[in-house]
C-alpha positions as CSV (number, residue, x, y, z in Angstrom):
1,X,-33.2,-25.1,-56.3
2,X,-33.4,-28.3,-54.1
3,X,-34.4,-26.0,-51.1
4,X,-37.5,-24.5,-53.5
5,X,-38.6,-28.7,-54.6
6,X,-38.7,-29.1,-51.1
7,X,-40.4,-26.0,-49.7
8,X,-43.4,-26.6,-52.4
9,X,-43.5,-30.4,-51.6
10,X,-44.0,-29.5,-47.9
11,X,-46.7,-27.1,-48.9
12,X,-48.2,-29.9,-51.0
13,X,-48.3,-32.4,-48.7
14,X,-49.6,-29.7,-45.9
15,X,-52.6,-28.4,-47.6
16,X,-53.5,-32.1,-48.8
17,X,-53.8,-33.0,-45.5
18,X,-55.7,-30.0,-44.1
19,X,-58.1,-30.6,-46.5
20,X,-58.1,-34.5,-45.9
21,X,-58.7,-33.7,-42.1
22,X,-61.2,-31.4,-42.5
23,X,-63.4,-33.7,-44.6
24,X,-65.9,-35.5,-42.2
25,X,-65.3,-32.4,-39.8
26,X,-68.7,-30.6,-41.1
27,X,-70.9,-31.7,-38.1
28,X,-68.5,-30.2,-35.8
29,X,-69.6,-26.7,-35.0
30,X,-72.7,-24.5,-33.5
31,X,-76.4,-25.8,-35.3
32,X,-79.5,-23.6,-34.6
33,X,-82.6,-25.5,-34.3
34,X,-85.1,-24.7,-37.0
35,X,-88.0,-27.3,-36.7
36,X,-88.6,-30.6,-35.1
37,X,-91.8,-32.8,-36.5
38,X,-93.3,-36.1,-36.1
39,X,-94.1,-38.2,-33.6
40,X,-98.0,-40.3,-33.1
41,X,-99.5,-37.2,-34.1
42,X,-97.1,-35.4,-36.3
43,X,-96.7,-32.6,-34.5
44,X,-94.4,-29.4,-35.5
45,X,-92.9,-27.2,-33.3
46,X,-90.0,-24.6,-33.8
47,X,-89.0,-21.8,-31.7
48,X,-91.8,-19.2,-33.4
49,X,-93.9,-22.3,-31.8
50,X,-92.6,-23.0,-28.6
51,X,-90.2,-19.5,-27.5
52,X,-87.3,-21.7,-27.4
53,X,-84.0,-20.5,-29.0
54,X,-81.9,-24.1,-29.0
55,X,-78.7,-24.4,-30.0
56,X,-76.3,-27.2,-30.4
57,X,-72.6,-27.3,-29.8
58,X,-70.8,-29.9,-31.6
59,X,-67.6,-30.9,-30.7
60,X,-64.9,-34.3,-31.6
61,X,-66.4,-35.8,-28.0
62,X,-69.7,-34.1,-27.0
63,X,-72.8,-32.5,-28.0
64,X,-74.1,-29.6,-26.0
65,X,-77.8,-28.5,-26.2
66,X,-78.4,-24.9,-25.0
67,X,-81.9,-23.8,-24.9
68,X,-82.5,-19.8,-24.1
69,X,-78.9,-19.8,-23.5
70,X,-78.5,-22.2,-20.7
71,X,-76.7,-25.4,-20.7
72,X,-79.0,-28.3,-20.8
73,X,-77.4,-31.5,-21.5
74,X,-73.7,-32.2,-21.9
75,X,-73.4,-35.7,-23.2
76,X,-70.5,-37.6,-25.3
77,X,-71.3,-39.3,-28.3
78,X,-69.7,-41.7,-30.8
79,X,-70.2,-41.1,-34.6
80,X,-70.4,-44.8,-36.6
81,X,-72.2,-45.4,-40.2
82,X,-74.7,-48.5,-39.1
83,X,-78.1,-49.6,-39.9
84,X,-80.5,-47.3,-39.4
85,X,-84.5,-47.9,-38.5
86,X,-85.0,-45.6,-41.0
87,X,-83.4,-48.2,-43.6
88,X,-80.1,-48.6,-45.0
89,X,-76.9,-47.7,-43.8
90,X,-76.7,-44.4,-42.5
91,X,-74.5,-42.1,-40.0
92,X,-75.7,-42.8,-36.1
93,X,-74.8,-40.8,-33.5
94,X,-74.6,-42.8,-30.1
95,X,-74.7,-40.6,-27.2
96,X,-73.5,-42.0,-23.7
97,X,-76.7,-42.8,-22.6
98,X,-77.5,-45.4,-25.4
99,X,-80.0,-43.1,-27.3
100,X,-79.4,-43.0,-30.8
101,X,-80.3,-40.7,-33.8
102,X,-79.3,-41.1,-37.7
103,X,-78.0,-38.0,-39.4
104,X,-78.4,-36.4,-42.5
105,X,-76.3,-33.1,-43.9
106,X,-76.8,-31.5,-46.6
107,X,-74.6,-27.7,-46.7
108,X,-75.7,-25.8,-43.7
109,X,-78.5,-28.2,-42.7
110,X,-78.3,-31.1,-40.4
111,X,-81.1,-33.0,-39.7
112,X,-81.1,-35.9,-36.8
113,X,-83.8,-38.7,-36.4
114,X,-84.4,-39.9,-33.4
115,X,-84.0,-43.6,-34.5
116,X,-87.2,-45.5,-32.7
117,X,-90.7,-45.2,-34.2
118,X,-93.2,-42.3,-33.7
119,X,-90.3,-40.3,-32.9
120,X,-88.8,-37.4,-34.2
121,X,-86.6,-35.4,-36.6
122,X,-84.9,-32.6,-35.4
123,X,-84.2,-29.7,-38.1
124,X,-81.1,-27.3,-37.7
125,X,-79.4,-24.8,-39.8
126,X,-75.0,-23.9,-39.1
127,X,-75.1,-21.2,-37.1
């Protein structure tokens, strides 16, 4: 009997902390572009617009942007909530080259803003 309290507390305590673990973990993965707009003069472009096929590759230390299947930037990032320019606190991604974009997910849909003025927001969907 003591063997059985034990086994189920183990599995308990496992499964909480699977699912504690993977909380946070939804931006890690492959994202498809969809759509990226704005900009001075609020332009839209999307790969039925440009021929493009991008794909990002989200990892716990780097973002990889494929477009038409080859490797086009490899950088490192950090992941902090902070003020945004958009207002408010909101999730920044800081790559290693200081750039910075805000991120908003909502299910299979991640959108990042490029967080500057006149810039842009870049649409993707999990792939």
């Amino acid at each position: 009997m003591r063997h059985l309290m034990i086994t189920i507390l183990a599995v308990i305590l496992l499964t909480g902390c699977s699912k504690d673990t993977d909380e946070g973990n939804d931006l890690l993965g492959n994202w498809k572009w969809v759509e990226t707009s704005g900009g001075m003069d609020g332009t839209i472009e999307s790969p039925q617009t440009t021929g493009d096929d991008i794909l990002l590759q989200i990892t716990e230390s780097s973002i990889r942007r494929y477009v038409n299947g080859d490797l086009e930037s490899d950088m490192t990032y950090t992941l902090q909530t902070g003020e945004s320019i958009r207002g408010g606190q909101q999730e920044i991604i800081t790559y290693e080259n200081e750039w910075k974009q805000s991120v908003e997910r909502s299910g299979n849909q991640l959108i990042l803003y490029d967080e500057c003025f006149d810039c842009y927001q870049h649409e993707y969907i999990k792939d």
